[in-house]
C-alpha positions as CSV (number, residue, x, y, z in Angstrom):
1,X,14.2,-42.2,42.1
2,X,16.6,-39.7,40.3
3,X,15.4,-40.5,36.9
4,X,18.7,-42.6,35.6
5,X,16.7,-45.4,34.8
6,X,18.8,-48.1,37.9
7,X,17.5,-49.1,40.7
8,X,18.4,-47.4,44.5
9,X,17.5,-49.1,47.6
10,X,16.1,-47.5,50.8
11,X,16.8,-49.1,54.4
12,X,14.6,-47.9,57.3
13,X,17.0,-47.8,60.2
14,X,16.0,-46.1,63.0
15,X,15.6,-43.1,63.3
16,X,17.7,-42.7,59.6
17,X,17.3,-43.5,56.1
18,X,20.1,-45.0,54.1
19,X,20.0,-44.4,50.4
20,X,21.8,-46.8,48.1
21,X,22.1,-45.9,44.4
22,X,22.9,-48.7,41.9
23,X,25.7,-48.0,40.0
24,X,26.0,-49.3,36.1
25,X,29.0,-51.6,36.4
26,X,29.7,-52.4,40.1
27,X,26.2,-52.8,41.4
28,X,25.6,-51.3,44.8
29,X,27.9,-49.8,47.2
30,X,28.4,-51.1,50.9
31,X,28.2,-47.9,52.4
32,X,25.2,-45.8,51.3
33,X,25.1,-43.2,49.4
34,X,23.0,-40.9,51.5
35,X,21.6,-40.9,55.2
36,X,18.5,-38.6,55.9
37,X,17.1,-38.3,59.6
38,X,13.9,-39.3,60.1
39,X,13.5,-37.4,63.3
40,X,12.6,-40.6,65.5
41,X,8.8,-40.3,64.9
42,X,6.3,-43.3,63.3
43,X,6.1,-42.8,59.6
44,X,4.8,-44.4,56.7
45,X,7.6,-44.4,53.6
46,X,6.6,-45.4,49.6
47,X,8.0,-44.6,46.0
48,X,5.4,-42.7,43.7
49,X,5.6,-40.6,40.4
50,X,4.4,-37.2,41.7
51,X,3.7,-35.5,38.4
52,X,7.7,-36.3,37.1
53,X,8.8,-38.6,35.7
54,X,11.2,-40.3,38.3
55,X,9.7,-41.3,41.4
56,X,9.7,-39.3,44.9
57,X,10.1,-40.9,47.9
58,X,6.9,-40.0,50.1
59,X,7.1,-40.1,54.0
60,X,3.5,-39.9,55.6
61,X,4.1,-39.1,59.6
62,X,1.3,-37.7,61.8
63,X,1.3,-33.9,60.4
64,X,1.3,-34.9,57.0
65,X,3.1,-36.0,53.9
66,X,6.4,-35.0,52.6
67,X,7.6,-35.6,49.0
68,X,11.7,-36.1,49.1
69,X,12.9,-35.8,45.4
70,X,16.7,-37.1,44.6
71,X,17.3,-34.9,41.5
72,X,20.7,-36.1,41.6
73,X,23.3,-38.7,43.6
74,X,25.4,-36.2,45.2
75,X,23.3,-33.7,46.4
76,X,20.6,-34.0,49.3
77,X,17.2,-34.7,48.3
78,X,14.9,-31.4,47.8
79,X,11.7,-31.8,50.6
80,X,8.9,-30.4,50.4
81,X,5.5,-30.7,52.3
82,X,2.8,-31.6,50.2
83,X,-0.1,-32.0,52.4
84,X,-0.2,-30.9,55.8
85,X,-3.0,-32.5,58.0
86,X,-3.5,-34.3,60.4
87,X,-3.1,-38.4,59.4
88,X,-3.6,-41.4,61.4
89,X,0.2,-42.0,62.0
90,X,0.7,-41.6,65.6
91,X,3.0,-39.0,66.7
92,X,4.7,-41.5,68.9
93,X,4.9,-44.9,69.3
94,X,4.0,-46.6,73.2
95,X,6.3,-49.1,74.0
96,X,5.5,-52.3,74.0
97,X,3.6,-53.9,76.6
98,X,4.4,-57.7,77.5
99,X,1.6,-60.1,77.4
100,X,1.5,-62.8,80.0
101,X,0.7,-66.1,78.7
């Protein structure tokens, strides 16, 4: 995602992400690089080129869809809203209910 050509893994764990960037001769770190806050609410995550030519990391929630670029590994990713409607991503989730059997 910040254009050096390795890989970087992102973990989804509530409500944070955990960034991991790959790193040429020792592989991936055990501690992430980065943590971003989700803000506890439902969202959809995927990697896509947005008109660059690394990927973005795009976060679909109910309000929208942000575009988080990682221009580099030390820094915090640069956000920005890139549509701002309404989706179907709920704003919350219900808790679960428990089916008798």
């Amino acid at each position: 995602m910040d254009g050096d050509q390795l890989q970087e893994v992102v973990l989804v764990d509530r409500p944070n992400l955990s960034i991991f960037y790959q790193d040429p001769k020792r592989g991936f770190n055990k501690d992430p690089d980065q943590r971003y806050e989700l803000g506890g609410q439902p969202a959809v995550l995927w990697a896509a080129k947005v008109g660059r030519a690394a990927e973005s990391l795009l976060i679909m929630t109910s309000e929208g869809v942000t575009e988080m670029r990682f221009t580099n590994r030390t820094g915090p990713p640069a956000r920005q809203q890139i549509i701002k409607q309404q989706t179907i991503i709920p704003e919350a989730l219900s808790p679960q209910r428990h089916l008798a059997g």
